[in-house]
DOZA-427793 format. One record per residue (C-alpha): residue number from 1; residue in three letters; chain; z, x, y. Coordinates in nm, 3 decimals. Each point is the difference from the previous one (the first is absolute). Example, Ala and Ser with C-alpha at 12.3 -4.5 7.8 and 13.67 -1.06 7.14 Angstrom:
2
 pos code unit       w       u       v
   1  Ala    A   0.780   1.230  -0.450
   2  Ser    A  -0.066   0.137   0.344
END
This chain:
144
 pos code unit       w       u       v
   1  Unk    A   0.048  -1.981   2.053
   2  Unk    A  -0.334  -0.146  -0.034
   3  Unk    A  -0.255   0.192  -0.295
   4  Unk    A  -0.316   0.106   0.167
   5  Unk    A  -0.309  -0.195  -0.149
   6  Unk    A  -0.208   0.318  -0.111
   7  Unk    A   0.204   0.383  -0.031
   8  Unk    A  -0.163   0.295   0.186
   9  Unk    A  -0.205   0.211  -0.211
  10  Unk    A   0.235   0.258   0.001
  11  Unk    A   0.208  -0.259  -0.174
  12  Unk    A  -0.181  -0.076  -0.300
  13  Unk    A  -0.085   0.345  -0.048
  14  Unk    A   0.330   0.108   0.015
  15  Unk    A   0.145  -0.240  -0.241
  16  Unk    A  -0.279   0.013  -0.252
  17  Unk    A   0.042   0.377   0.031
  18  Unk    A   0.354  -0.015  -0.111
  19  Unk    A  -0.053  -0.252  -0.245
  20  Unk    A  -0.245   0.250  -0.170
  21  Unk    A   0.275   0.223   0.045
  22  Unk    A   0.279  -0.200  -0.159
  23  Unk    A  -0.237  -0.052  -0.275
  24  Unk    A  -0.011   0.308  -0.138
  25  Unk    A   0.336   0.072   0.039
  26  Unk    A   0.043  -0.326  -0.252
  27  Unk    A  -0.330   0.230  -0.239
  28  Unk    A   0.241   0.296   0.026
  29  Unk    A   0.294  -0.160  -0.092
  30  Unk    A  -0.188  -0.181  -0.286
  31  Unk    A  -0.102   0.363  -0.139
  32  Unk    A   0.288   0.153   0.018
  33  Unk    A   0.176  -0.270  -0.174
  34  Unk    A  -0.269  -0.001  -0.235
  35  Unk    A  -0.103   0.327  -0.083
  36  Unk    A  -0.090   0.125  -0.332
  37  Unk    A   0.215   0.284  -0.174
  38  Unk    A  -0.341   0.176   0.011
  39  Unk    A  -0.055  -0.023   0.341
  40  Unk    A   0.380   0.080   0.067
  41  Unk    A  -0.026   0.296  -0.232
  42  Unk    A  -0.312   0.131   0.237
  43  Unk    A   0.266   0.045   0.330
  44  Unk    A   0.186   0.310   0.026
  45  Unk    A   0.302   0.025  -0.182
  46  Unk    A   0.186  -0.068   0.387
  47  Unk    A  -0.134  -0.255   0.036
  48  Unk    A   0.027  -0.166  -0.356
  49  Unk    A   0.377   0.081   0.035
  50  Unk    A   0.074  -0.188   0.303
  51  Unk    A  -0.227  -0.275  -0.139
  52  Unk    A   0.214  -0.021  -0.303
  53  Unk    A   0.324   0.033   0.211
  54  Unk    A  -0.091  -0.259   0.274
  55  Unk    A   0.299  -0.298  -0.038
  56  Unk    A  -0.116  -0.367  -0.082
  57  Unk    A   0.168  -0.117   0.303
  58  Unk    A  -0.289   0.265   0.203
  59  Unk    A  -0.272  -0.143  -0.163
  60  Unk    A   0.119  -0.371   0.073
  61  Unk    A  -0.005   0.128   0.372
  62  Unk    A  -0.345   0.146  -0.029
  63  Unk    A  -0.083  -0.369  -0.190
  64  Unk    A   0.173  -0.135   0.334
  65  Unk    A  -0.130   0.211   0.284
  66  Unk    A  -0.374  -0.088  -0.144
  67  Unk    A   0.024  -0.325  -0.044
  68  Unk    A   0.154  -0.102   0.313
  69  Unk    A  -0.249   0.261   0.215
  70  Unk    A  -0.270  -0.248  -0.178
  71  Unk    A   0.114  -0.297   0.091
  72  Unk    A   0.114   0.118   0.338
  73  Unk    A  -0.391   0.051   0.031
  74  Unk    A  -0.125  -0.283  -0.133
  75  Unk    A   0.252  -0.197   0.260
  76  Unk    A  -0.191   0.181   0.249
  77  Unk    A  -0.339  -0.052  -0.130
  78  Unk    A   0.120  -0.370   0.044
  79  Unk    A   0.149   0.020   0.320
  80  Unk    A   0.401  -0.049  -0.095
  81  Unk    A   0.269   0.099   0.230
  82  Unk    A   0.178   0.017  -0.390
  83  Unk    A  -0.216   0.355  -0.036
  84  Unk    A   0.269   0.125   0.201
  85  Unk    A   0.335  -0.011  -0.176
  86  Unk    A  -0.214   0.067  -0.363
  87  Unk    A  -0.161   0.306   0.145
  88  Unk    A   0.366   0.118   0.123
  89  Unk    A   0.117  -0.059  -0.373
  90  Unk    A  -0.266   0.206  -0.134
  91  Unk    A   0.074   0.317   0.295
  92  Unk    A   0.358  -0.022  -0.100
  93  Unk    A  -0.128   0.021  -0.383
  94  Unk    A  -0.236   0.303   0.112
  95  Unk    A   0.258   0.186   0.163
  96  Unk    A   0.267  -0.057  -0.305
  97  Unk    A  -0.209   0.096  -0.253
  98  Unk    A  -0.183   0.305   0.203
  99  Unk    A   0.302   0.124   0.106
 100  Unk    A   0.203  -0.004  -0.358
 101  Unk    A  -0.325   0.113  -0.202
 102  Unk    A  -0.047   0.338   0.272
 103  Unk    A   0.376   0.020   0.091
 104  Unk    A   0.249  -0.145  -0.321
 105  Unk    A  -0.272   0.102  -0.256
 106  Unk    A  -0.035   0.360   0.151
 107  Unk    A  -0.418  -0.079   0.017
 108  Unk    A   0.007   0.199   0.322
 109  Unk    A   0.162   0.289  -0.147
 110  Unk    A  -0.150   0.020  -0.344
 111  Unk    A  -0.404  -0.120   0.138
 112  Unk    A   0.066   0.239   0.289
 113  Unk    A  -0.108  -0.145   0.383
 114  Unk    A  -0.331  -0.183  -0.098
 115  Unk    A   0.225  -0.235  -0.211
 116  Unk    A   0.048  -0.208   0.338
 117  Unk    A  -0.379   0.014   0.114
 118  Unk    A  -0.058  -0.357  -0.144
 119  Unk    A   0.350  -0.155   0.048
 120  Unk    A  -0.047   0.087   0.340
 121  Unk    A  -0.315  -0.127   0.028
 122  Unk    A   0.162  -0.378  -0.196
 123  Unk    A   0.328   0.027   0.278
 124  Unk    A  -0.229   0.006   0.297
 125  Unk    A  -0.257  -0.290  -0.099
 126  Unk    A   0.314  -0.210  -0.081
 127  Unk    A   0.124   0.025   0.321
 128  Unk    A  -0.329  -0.059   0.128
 129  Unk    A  -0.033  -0.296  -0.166
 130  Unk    A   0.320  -0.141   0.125
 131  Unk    A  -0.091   0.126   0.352
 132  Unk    A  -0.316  -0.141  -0.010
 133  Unk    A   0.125  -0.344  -0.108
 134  Unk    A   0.259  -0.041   0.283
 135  Unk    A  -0.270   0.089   0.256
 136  Unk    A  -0.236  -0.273  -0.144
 137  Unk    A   0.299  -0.246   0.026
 138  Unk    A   0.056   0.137   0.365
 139  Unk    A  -0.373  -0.093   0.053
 140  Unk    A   0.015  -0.305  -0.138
 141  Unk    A  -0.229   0.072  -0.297
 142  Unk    A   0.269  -0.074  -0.256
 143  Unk    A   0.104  -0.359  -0.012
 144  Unk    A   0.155  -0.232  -0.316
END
């Protein structure tokens, strides 16, 4: 399928919208990975716990789902059908690390219902992305 010459507006919103997006998820990742013990020690104990209890293996995913949601972007920034199958890497990444952190790590149950308020939030903009990347294909705005 043929690339269209200039993307709809909607387009280049979208995708700069969700780079933005995948951005700070990369600044969030950064600071958690980064934090100070004095900053740590200025969370609620809950929170510090699960912090200190969180597997390397999780934080490798969180490392994963970031970067790949960033690059996913940038590939559609640029245009690349590629965006797809990197944005699906960093969804699958999202939805491992979401679901052990709320579910295997008891953050649901100890953080109490507003725990999933932001994973929520992470699950449905990674699909999005992914959704929204197949359509552009579909349209022909993704080529190479």
């Amino acid at each position: 399928m043929e690339t269209t010459s200039t993307p709809p507006t909607w387009y280049r919103v979208g995708s700069w919208m969700l780079f933005a997006w995948m951005l700070m998820g990369i600044l969030s990742f950064l600071n958690s990975e980064s934090m100070s013990a004095e900053a740590l020690a200025a969370l609620p104990q809950e929170m510090q716990d699960l912090m200190a209890a969180t597997p390397l293996w999780l934080r490798v995913i969180y490392g994963v789902a970031t970067v790949s949601g960033l690059v996913g972007a940038l590939g559609l920034v640029l245009r690349k059908s590629w965006s797809i199958a990197v944005l699906t890497v960093s969804l699958v990444a999202v939805l491992i690390q979401m679901s052990y952190w709320l579910f295997g790590m008891r953050a649901l149950a100890i953080l109490g219902s507003g725990a999933a308020g932001m994973p929520s939030v992470v699950i449905i903009l990674g699909g999005f992305a992914v959704y929204f990347a197949v359509v552009s294909r579909q349209r022909g705005i993704l080529g190479g």
